[in-house]
N, CA, C and O atoms as a GROMACS GRO file, in nm:
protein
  568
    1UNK      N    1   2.437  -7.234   4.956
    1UNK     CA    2   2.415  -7.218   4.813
    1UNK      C    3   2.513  -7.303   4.733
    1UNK      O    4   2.465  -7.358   4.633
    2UNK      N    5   2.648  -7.324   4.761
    2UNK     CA    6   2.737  -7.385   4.674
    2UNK      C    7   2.701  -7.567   4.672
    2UNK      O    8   2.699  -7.639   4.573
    3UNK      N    9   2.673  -7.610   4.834
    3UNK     CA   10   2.598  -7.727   4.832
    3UNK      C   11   2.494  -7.736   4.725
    3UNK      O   12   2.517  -7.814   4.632
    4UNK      N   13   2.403  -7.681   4.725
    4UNK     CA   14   2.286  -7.708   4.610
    4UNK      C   15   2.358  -7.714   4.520
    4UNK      O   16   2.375  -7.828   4.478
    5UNK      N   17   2.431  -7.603   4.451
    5UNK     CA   18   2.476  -7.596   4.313
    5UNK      C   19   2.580  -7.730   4.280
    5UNK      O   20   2.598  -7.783   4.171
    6UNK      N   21   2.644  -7.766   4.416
    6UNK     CA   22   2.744  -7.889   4.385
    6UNK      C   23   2.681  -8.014   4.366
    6UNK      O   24   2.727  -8.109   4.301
    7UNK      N   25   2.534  -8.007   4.449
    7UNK     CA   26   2.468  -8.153   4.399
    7UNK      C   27   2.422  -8.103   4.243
    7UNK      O   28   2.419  -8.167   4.138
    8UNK      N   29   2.392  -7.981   4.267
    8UNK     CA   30   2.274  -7.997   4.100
    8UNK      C   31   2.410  -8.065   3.984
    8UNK      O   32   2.392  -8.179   3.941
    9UNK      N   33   2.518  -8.000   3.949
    9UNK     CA   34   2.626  -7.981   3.892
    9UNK      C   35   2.658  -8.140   3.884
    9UNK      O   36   2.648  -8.211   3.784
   10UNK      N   37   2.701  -8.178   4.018
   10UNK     CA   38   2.743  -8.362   4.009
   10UNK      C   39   2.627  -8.427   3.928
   10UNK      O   40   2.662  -8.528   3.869
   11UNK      N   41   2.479  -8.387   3.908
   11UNK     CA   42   2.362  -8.460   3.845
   11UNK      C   43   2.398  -8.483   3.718
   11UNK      O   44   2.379  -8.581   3.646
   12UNK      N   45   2.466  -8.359   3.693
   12UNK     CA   46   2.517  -8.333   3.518
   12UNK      C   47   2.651  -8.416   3.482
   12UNK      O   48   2.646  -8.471   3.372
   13UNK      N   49   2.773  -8.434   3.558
   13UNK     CA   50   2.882  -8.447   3.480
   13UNK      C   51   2.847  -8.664   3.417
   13UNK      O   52   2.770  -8.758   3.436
   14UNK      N   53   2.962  -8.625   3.345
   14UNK     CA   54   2.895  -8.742   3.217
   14UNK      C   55   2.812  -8.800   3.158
   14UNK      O   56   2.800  -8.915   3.116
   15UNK      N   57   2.722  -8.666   3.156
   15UNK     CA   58   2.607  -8.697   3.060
   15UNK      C   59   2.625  -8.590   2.971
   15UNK      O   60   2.696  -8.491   2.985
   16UNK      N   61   2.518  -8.638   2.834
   16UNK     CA   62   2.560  -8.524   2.727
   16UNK      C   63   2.358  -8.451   2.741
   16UNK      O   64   2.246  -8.492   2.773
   17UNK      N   65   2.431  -8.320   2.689
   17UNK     CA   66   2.326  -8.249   2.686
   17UNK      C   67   2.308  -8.138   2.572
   17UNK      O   68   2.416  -8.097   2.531
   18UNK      N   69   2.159  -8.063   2.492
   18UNK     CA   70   2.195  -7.975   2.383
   18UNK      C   71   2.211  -7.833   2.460
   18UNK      O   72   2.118  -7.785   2.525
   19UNK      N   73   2.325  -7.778   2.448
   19UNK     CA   74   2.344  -7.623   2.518
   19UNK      C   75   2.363  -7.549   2.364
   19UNK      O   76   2.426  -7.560   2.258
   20UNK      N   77   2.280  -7.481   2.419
   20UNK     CA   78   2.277  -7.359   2.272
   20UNK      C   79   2.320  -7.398   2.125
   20UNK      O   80   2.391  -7.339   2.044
   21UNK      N   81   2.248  -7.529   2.117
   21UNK     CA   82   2.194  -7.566   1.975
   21UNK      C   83   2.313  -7.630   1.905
   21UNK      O   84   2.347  -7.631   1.786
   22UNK      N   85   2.393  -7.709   2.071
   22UNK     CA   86   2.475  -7.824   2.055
   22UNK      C   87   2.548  -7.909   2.102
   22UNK      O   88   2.641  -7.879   2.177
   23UNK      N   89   2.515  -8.046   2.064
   23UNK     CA   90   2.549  -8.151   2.191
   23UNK      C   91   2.647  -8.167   2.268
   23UNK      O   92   2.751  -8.207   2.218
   24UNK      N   93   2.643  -8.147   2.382
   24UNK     CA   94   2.792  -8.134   2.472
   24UNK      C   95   2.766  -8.238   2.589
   24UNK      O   96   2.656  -8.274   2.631
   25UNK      N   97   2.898  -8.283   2.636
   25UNK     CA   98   2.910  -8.382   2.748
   25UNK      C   99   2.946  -8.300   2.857
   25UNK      O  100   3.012  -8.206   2.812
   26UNK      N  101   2.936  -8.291   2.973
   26UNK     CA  102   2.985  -8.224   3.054
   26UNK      C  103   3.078  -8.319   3.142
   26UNK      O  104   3.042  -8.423   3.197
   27UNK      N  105   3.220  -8.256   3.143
   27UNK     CA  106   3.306  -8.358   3.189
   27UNK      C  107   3.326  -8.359   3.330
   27UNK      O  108   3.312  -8.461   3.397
   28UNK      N  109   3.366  -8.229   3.385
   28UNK     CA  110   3.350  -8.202   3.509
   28UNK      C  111   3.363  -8.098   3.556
   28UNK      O  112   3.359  -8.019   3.462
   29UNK      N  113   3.383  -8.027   3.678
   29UNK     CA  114   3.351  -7.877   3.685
   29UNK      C  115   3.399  -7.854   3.828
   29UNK      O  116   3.396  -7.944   3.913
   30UNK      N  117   3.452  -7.707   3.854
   30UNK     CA  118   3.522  -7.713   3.954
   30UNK      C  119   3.471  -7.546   4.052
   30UNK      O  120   3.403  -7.469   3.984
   31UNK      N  121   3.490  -7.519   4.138
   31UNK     CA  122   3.449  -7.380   4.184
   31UNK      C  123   3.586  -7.324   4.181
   31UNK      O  124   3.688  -7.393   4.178
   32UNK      N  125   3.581  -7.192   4.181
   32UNK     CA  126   3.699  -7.125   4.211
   32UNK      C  127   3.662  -6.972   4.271
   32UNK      O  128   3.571  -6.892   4.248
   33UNK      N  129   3.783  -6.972   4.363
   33UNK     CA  130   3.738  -6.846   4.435
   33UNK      C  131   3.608  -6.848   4.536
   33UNK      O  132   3.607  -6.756   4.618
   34UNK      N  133   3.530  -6.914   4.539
   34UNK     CA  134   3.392  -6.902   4.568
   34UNK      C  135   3.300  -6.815   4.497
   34UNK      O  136   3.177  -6.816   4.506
   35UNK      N  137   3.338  -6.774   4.459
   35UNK     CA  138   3.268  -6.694   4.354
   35UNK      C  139   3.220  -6.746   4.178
   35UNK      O  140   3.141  -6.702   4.094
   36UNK      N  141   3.298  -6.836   4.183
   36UNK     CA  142   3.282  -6.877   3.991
   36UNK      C  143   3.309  -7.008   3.989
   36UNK      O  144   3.401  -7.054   4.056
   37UNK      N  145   3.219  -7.096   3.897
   37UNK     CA  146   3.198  -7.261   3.856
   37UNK      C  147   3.250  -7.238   3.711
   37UNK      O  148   3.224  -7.158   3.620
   38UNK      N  149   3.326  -7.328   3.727
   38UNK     CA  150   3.407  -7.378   3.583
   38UNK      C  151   3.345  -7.527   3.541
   38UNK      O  152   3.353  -7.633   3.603
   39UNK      N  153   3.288  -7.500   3.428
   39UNK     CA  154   3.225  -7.653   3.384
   39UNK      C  155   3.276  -7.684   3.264
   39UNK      O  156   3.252  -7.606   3.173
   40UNK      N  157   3.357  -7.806   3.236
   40UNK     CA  158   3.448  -7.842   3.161
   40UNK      C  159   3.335  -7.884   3.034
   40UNK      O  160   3.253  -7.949   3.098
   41UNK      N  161   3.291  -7.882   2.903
   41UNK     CA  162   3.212  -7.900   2.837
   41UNK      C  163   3.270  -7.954   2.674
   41UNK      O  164   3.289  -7.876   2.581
   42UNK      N  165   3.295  -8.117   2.667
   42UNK     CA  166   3.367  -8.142   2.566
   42UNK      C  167   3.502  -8.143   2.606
   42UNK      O  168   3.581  -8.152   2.512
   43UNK      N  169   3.547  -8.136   2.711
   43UNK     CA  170   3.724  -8.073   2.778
   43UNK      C  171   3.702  -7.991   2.780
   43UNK      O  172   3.753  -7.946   2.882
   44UNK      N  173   3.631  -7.889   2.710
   44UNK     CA  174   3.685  -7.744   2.717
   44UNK      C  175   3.620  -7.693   2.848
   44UNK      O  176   3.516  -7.741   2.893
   45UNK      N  177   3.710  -7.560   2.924
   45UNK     CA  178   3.606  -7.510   3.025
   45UNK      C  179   3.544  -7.392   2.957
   45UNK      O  180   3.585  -7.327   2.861
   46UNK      N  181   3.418  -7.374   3.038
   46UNK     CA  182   3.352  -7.276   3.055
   46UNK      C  183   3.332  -7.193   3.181
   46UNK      O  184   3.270  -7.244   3.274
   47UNK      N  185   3.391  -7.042   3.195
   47UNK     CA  186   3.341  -6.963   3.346
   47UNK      C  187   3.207  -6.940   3.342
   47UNK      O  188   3.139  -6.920   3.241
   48UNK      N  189   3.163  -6.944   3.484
   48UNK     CA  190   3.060  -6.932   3.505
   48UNK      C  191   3.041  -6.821   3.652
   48UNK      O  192   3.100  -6.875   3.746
   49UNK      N  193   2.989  -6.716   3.686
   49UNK     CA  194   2.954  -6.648   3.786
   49UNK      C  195   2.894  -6.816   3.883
   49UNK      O  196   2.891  -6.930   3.838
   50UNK      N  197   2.862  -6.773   4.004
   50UNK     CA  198   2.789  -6.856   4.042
   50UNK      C  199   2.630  -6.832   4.051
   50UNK      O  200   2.548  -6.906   4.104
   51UNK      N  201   2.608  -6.717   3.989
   51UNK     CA  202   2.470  -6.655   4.010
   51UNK      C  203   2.404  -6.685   3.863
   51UNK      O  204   2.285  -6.684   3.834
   52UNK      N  205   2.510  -6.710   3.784
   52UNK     CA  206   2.456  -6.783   3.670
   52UNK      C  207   2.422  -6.920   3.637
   52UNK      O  208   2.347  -6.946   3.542
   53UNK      N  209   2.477  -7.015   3.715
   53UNK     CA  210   2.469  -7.161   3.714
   53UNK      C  211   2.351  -7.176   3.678
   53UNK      O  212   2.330  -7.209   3.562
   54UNK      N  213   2.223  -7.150   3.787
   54UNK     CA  214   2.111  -7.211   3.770
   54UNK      C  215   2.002  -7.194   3.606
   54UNK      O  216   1.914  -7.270   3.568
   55UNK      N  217   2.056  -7.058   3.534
   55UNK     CA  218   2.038  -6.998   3.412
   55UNK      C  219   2.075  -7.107   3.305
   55UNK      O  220   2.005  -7.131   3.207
   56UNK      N  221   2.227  -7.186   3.346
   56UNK     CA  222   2.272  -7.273   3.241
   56UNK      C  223   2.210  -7.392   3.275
   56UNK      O  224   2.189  -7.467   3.180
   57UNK      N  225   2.178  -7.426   3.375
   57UNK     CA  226   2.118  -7.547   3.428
   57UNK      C  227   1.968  -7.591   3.295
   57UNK      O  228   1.944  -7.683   3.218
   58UNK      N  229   1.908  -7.469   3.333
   58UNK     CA  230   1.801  -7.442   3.276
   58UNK      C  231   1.832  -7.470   3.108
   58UNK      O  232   1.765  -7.552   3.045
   59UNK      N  233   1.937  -7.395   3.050
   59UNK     CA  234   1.978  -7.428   2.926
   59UNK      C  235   2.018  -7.533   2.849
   59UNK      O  236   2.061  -7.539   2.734
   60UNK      N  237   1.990  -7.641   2.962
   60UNK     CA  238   2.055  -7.784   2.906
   60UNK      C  239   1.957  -7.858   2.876
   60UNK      O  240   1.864  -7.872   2.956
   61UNK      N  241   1.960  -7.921   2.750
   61UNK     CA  242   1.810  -7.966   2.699
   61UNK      C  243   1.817  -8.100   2.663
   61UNK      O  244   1.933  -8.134   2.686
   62UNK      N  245   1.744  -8.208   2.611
   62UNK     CA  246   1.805  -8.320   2.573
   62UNK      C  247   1.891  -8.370   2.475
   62UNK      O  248   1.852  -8.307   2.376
   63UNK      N  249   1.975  -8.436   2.440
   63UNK     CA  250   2.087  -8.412   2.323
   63UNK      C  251   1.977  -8.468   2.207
   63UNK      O  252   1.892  -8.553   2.233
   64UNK      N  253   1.998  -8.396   2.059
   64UNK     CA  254   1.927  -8.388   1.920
   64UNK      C  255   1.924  -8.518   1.929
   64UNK      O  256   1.810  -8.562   1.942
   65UNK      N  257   2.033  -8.619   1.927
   65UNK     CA  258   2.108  -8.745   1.879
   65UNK      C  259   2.152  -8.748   1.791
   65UNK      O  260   2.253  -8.818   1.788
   66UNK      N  261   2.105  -8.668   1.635
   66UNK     CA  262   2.118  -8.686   1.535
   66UNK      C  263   2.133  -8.549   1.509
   66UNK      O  264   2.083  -8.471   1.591
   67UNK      N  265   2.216  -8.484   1.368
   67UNK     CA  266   2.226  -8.403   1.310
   67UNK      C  267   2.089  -8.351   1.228
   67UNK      O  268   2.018  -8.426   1.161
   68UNK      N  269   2.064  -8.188   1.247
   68UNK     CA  270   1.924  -8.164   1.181
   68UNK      C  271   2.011  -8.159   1.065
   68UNK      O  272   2.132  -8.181   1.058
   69UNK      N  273   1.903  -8.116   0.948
   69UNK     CA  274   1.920  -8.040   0.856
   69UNK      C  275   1.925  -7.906   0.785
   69UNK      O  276   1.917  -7.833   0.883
   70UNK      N  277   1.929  -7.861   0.726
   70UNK     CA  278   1.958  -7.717   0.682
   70UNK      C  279   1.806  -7.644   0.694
   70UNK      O  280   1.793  -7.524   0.714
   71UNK      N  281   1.672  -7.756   0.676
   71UNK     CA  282   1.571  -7.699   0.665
   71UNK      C  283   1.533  -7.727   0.826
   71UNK      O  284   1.455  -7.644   0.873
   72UNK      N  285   1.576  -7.829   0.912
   72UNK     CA  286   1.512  -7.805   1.033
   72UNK      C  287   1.516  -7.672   1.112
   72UNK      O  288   1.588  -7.583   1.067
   73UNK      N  289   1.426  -7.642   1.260
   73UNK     CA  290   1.476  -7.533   1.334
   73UNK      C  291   1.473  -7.597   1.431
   73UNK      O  292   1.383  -7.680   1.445
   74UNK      N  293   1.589  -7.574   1.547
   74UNK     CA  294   1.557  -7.614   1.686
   74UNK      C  295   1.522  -7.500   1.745
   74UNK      O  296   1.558  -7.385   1.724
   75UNK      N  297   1.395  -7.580   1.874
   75UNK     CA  298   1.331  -7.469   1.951
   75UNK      C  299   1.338  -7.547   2.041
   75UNK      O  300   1.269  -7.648   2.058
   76UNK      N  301   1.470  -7.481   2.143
   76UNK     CA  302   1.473  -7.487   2.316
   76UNK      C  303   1.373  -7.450   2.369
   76UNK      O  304   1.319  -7.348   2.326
   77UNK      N  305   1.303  -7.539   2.506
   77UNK     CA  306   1.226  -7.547   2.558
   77UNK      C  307   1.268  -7.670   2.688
   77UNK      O  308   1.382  -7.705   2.716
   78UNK      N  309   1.146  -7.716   2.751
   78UNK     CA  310   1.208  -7.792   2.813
   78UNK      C  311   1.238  -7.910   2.738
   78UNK      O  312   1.340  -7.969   2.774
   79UNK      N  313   1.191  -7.945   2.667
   79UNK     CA  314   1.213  -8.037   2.577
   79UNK      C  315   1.222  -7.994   2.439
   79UNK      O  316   1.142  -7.917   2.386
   80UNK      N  317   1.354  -8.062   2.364
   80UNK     CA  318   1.384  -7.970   2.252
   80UNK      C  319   1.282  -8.057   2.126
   80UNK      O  320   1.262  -8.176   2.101
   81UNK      N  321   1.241  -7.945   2.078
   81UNK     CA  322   1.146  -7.983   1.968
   81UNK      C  323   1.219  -7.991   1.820
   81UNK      O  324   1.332  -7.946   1.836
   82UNK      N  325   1.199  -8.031   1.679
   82UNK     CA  326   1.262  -8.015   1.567
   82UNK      C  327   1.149  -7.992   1.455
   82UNK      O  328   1.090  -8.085   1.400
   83UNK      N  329   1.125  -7.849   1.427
   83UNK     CA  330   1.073  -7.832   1.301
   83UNK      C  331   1.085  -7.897   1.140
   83UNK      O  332   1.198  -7.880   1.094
   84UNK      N  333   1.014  -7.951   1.069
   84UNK     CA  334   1.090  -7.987   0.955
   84UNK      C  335   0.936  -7.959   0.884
   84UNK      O  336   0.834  -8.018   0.919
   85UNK      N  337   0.941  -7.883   0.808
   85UNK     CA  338   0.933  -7.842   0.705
   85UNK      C  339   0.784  -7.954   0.594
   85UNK      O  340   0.818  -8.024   0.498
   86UNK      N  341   0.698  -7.947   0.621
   86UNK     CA  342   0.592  -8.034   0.572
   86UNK      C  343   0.576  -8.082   0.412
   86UNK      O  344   0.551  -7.982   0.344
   87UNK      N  345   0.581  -8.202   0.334
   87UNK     CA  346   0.541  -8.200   0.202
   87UNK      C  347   0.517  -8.086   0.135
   87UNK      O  348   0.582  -8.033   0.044
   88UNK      N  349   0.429  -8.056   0.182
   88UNK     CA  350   0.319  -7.945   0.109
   88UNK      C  351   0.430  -7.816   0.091
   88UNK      O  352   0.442  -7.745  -0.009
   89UNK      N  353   0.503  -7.807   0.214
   89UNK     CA  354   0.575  -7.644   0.199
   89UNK      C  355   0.677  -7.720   0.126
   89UNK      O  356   0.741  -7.624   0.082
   90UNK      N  357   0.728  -7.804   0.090
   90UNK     CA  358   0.843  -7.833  -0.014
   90UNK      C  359   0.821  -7.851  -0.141
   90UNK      O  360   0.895  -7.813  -0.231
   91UNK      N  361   0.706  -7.916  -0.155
   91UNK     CA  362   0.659  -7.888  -0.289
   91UNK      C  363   0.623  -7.768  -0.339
   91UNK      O  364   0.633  -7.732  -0.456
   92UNK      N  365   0.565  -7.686  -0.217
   92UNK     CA  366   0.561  -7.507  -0.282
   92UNK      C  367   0.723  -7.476  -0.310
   92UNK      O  368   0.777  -7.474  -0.420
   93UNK      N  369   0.768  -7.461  -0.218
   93UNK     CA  370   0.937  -7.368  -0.253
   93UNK      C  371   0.961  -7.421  -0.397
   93UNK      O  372   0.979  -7.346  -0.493
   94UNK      N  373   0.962  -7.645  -0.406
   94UNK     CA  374   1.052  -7.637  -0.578
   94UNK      C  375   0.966  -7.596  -0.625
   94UNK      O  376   1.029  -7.500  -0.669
   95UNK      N  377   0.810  -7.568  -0.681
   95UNK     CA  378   0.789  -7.514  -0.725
   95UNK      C  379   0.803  -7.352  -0.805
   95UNK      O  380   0.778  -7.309  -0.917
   96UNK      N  381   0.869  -7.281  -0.650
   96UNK     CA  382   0.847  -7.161  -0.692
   96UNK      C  383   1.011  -7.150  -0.774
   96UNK      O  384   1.028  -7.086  -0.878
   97UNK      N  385   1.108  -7.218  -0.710
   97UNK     CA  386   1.229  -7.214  -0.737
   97UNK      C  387   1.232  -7.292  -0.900
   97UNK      O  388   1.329  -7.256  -0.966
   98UNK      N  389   1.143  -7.387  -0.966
   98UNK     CA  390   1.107  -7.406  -1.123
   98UNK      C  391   1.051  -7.326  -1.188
   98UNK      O  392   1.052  -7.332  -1.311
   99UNK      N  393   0.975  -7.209  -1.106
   99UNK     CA  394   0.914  -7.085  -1.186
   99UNK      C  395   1.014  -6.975  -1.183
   99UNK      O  396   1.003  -6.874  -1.252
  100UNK      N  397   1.113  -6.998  -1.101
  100UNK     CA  398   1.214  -6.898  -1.174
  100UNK      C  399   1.284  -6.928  -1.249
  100UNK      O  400   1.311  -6.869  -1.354
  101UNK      N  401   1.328  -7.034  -1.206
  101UNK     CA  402   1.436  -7.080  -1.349
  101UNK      C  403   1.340  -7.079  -1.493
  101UNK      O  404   1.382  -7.022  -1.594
  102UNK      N  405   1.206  -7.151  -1.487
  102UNK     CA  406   1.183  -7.086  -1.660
  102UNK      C  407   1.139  -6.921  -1.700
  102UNK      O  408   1.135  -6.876  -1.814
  103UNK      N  409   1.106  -6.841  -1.567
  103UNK     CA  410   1.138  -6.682  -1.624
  103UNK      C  411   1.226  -6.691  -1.657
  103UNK      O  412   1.224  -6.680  -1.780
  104UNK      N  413   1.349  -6.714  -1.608
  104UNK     CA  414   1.481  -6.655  -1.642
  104UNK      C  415   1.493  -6.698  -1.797
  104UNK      O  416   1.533  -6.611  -1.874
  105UNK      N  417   1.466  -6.809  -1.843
  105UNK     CA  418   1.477  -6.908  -2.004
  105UNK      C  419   1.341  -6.823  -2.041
  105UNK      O  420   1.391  -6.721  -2.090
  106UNK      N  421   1.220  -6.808  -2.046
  106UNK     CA  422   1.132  -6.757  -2.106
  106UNK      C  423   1.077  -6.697  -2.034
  106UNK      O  424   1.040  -6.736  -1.923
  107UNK      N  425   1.052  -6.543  -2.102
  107UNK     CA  426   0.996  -6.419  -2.030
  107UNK      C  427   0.824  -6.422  -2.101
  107UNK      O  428   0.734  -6.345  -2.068
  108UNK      N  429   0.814  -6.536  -2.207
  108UNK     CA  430   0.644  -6.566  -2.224
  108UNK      C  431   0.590  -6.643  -2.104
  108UNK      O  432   0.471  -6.672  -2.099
  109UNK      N  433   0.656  -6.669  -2.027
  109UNK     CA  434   0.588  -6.758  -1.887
  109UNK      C  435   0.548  -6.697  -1.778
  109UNK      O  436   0.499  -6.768  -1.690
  110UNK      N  437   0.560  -6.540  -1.755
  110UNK     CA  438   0.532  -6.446  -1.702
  110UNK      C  439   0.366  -6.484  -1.678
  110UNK      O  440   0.320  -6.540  -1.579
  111UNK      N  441   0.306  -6.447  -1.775
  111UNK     CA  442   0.127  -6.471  -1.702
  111UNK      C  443   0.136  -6.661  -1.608
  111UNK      O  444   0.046  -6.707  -1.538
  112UNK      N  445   0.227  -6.708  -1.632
  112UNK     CA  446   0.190  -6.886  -1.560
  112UNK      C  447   0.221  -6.871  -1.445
  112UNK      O  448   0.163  -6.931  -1.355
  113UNK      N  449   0.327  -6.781  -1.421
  113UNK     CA  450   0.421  -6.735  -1.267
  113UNK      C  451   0.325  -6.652  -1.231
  113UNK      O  452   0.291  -6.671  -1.114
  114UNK      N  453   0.270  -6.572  -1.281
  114UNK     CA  454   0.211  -6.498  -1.157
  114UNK      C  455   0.096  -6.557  -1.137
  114UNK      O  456   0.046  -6.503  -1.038
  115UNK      N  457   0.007  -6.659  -1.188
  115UNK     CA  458  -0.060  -6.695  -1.123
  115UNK      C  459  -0.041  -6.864  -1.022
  115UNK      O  460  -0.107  -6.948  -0.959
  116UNK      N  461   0.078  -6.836  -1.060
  116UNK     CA  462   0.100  -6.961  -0.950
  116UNK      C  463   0.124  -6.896  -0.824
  116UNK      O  464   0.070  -6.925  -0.718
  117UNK      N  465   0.237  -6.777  -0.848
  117UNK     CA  466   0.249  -6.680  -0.707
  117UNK      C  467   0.108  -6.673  -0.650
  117UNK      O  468   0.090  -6.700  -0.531
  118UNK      N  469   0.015  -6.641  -0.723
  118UNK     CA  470  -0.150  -6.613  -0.663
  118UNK      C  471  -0.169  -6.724  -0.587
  118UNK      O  472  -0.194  -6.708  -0.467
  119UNK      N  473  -0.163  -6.846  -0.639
  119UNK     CA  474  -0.207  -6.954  -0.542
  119UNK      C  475  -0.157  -6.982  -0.428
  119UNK      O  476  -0.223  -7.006  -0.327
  120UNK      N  477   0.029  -6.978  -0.440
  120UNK     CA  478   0.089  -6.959  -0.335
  120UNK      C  479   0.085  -6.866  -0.230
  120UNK      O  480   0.092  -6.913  -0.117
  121UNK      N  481   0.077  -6.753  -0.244
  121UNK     CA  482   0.034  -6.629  -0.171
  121UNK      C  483  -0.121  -6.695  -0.075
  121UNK      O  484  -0.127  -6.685   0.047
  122UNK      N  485  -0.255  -6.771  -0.172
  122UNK     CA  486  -0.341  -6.813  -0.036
  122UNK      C  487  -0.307  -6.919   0.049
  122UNK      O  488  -0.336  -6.932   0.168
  123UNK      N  489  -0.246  -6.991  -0.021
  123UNK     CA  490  -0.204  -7.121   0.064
  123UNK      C  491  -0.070  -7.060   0.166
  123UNK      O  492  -0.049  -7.134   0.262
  124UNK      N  493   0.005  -6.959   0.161
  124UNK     CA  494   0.052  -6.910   0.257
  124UNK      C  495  -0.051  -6.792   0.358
  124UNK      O  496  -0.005  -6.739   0.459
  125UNK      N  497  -0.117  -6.780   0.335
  125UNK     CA  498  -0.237  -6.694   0.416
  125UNK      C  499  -0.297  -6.808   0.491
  125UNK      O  500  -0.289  -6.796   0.613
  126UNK      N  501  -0.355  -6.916   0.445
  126UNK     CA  502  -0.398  -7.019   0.496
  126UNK      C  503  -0.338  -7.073   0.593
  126UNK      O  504  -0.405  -7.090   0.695
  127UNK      N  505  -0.229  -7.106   0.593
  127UNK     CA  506  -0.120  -7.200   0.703
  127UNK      C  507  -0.095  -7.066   0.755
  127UNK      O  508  -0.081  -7.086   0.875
  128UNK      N  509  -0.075  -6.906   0.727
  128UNK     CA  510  -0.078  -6.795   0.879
  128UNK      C  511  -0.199  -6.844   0.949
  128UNK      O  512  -0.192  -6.908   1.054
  129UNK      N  513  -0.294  -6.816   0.899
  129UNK     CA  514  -0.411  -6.892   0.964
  129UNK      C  515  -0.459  -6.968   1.071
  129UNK      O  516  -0.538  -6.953   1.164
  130UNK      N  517  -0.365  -7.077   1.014
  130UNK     CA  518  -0.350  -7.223   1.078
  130UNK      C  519  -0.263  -7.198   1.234
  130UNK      O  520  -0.274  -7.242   1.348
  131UNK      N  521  -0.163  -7.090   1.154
  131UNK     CA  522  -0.066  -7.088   1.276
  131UNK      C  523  -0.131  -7.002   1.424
  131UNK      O  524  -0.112  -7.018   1.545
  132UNK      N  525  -0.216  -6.907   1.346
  132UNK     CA  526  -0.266  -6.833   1.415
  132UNK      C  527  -0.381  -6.880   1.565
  132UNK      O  528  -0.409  -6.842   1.678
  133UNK      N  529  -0.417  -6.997   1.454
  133UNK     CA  530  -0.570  -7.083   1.519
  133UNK      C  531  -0.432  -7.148   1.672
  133UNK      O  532  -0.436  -7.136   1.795
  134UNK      N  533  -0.340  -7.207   1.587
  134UNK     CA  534  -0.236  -7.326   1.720
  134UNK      C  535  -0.216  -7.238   1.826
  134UNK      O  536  -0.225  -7.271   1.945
  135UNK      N  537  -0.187  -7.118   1.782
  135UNK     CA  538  -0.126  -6.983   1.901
  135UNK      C  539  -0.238  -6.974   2.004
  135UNK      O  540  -0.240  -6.956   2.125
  136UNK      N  541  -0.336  -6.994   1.904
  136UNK     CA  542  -0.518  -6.944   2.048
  136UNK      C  543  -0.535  -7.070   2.106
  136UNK      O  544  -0.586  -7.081   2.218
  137UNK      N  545  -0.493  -7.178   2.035
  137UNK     CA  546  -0.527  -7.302   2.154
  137UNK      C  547  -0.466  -7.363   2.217
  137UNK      O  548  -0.504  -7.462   2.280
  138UNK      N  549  -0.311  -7.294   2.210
  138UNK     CA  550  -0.215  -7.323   2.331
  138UNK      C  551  -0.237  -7.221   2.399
  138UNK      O  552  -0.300  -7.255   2.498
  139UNK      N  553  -0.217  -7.109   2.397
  139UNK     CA  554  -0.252  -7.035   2.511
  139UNK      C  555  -0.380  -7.087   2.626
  139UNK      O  556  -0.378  -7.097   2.748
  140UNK      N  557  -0.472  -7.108   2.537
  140UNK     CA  558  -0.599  -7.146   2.598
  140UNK      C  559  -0.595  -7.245   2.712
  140UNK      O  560  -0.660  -7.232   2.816
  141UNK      N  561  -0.485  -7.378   2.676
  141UNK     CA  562  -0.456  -7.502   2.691
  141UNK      C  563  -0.326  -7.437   2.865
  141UNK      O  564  -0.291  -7.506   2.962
  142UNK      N  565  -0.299  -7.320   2.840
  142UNK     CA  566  -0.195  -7.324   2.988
  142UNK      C  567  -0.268  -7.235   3.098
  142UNK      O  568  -0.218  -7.221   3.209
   0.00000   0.00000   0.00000
């Protein structure tokens, strides 16, 4: 068992990789005890059981390269994916975020806001929708 884990482990050191949603180099890594892998990550170490290795193995994804943004999401997988946020849903939010700021300045703008909320409210039913339709045709698709 420590053979496997020492080739898998040598595959990794000096390369960088995303571990829990951030880019790390793995410098090098050592056993101790027989029982526990120390993997140096950035210099720093990390303990590891040895029954956990193959768990972190799994957790190492390709590095971002680049910094997301506040609106991206990362979703680990085997390959890390980056959400960002479509035209359409950015132009809804400033929108909704210009319909508060003129409630707050004029409380006669009340009937314009709520029917913009109305529109927004289907066009967010719509894209559940949408999301709903992607969910049935990936499943379908494995």
């Amino acid at each position: 068992m420590i053979e496997d884990l020492k080739e898998k482990l040598d595959n990794i050191v000096s390369k960088t990789f995303n571990y829990k949603g951030k880019d790390v180099e793995i410098t090098k890594y050592k056993f101790v005890n027989g029982t526990n892998a120390v993997v140096f990550m950035n210099g720093r170490p990390v303990n590891f059981l040895l029954s956990e290795i193959p768990e972190f193995l799994n957790e190492l994804h390709h590095p971002l390269g680049k910094e997301t943004t506040p609106s991206q999401v990362v979703l680990p997988k085997n390959e890390l994916l980056v959400f960002e946020p479509t035209k359409e849903n950015q132009v809804i939010k400033q929108t909704l975020l210009e319909t508060l700021t003129k409630l707050k300045e004029d409380k006669e703008y009340i009937p314009q806001a709520q029917a913009i909320c109305e529109v927004v409210n289907q066009v967010v039913n719509v894209q559940k929708t949408e999301i709903q339709m992607l969910n049935i045709l990936t499943k379908k698709q494995q």
